[in-house]
N, C-alpha and C positions, 0 to 999 in steps of 0.2 A: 091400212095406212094409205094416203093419200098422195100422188104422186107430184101435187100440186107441187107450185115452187112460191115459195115468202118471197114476198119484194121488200127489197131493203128502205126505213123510211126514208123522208126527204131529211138531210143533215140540217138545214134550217129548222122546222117544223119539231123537228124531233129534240134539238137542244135546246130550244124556246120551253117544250114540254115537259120535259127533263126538270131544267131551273125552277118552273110553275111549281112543278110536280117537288121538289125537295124542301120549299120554300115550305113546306107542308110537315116536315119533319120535323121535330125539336131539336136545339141544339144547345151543349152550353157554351156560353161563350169566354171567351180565355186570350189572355196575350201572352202569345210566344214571343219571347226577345231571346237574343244571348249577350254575352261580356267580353272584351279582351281590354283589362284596366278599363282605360278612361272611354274607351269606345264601348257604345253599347245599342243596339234599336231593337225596334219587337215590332210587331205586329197585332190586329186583333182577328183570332180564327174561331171559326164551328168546328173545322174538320180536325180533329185529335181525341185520343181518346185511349185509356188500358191497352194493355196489350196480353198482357198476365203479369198474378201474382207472384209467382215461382220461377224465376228472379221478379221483383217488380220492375215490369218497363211499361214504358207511355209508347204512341207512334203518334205525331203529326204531319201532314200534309200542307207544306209550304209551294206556292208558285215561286218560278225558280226565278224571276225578274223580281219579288219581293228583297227588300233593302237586308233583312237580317237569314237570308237563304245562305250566301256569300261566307258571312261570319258564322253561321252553324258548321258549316263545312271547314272553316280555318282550323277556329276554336276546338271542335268537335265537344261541344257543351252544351245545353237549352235552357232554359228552365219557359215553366207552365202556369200562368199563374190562374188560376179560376175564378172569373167576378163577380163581386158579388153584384145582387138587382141594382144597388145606388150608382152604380159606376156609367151610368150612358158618357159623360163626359170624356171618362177615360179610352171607351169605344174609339169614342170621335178623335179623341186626340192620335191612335193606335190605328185608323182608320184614313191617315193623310188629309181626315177635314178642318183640319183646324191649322194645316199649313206647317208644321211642324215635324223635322225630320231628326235623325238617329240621337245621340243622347239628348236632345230637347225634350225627348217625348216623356222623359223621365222628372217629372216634376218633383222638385227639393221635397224633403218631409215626405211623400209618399212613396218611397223604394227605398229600400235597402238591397243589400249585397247576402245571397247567400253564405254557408259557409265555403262555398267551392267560387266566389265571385259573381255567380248569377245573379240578375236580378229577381228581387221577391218584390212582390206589393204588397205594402204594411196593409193587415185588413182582409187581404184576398182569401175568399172562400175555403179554399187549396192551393198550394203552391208547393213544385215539384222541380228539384234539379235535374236533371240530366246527363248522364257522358252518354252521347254516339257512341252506338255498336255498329249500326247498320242502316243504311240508308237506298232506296229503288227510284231511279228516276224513269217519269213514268208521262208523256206528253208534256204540259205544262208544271208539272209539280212534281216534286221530290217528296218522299215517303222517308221520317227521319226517326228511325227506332232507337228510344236513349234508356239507357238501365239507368235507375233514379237512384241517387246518388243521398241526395236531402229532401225531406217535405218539411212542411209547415201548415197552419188550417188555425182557421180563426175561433172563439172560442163558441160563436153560433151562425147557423148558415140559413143563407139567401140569395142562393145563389141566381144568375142571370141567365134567360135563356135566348134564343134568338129562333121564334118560331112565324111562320105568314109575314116576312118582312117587320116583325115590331120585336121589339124586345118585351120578356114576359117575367114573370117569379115562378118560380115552385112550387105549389103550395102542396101539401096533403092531401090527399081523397078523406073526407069523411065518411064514416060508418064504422060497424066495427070488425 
């Protein structure tokens, strides 16, 4: 074994690298919002994902300056909704580019209200409520693990992914 010593990288270089380097990963992509009545915002995220089946819980990763971080933490509710590939629009809406902040983002005709008041996206891939068990906050983000409460799931999937900066589909491997 070597006595050498590792140099730490340079934190620029290294988080440029990083970002490159994930951009590289699949992801699906989902807007987390939550409810309290007539208040409501979301976001659109990669980083969420199972947690286990036995209970069923979800864990997402929200930055903690994000608009619907705040009302997680109030409410202690989420819900998940999973896009499907047609939804770039709703990205963008979920994504602050279209200028559009907390119950705006929720366009008439496409949400409903869970049965526990979350929002659901009519359509959405999957779609998962939420109650907060447990939550880590962790540098810029909070880690918010919610035992699922309600699902919902469309009756065929296409779902959306966010891989190399573009958004992608799903498709199958052929063979057999």
């Amino acid at each position: 074994m070597s006595n050498s010593k590792i140099e730490p990288p340079c934190p620029e270089t290294h988080r440029a690298q990083f970002v490159t380097q994930m951009r590289r990963v699949p992801g699906p992509v989902a807007i987390v919002s939550s409810a309290d009545g007539e208040e409501r915002t979301g976001m659109a995220a990669t980083a969420w994902n199972s947690l286990c089946a036995d209970p069923p819980l979800m864990l997402v990763c929200v930055n903690r300056n994000a608009s619907v971080h705040a009302l997680i933490g109030r409410t202690r509710r989420f819900s998940l909704n999973l896009l499907a590939a047609d939804e770039a629009e709703t990205v963008a809406i979920f994504s602050a580019q279209r200028g559009k902040q907390g119950r705006d983002r929720f366009e008439a005709g496409k949400w409903a209200d869970s049965p526990g008041g979350q929002p659901f996206l009519n359509g959405a891939t999957a779609s998962f409520e939420c109650e907060l068990l447990d939550s880590h906050v962790y540098e810029t983000h909070e880690i918010f693990i919610g035992k699922v409460r309600h699902m919902d799931m469309a009756e065929t999937a296409d779902p959306m992914l966010y891989f190399d900066g573009a958004f992608c589909r799903a498709t199958p491997l052929g063979g057999s």
